[in-house]
C-alpha positions, 0 to 999 in steps of 0.5 A, spaced: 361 912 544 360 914 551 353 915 554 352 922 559 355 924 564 353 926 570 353 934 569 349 933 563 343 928 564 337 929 560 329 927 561 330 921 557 337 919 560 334 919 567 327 915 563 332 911 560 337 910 568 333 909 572 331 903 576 326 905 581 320 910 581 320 911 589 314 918 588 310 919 581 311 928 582 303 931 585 302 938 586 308 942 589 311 934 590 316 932 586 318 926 582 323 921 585 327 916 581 332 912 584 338 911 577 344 908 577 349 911 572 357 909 572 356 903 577 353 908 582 347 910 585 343 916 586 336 919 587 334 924 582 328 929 584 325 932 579 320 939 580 319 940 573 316 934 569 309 934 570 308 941 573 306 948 571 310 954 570 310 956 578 311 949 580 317 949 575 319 956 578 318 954 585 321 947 585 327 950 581 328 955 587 327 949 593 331 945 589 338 950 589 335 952 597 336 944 599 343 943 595 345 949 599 343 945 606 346 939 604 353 942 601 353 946 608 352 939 612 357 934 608 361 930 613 355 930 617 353 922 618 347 920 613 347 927 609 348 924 603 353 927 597 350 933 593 352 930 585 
């Protein structure tokens, strides 16, 4: 049995995954992971584990806002791939 892929990662795959917390979530900041998953690195930034409702909401509206800016810049050197 194969463990998760990277469309269908859970809170407990990204606890499990992951090497290095870089930022623990605050506020309106959220949490930064570092995890490797298939022999590849990638940073997983989470709005909602430790915050409220409007946290979860606003962080979900950022989250899409900033994928949007990142797929519109790929290509570009240093802009890292949206996974």
């Amino acid at each position: 049995m194969s463990g998760p892929g990277w469309d269908d990662l859970g809170e407990e795959d990204v606890d499990r995954l992951t090497t290095q917390v870089l930022r623990y979530g605050s506020r309106a900041r959220p949490e930064l992971r570092r995890i490797r998953l298939e022999g590849v690195d990638a940073v997983v930034k989470d709005y909602g584990r430790h915050g409220t409702v409007f946290k979860r909401l606003l962080g979900a509206w950022l989250a899409r806002r900033e994928e949007a800016a990142l797929r519109r810049a790929q290509g570009l050197p240093g802009v890292p791939r949206v996974i």
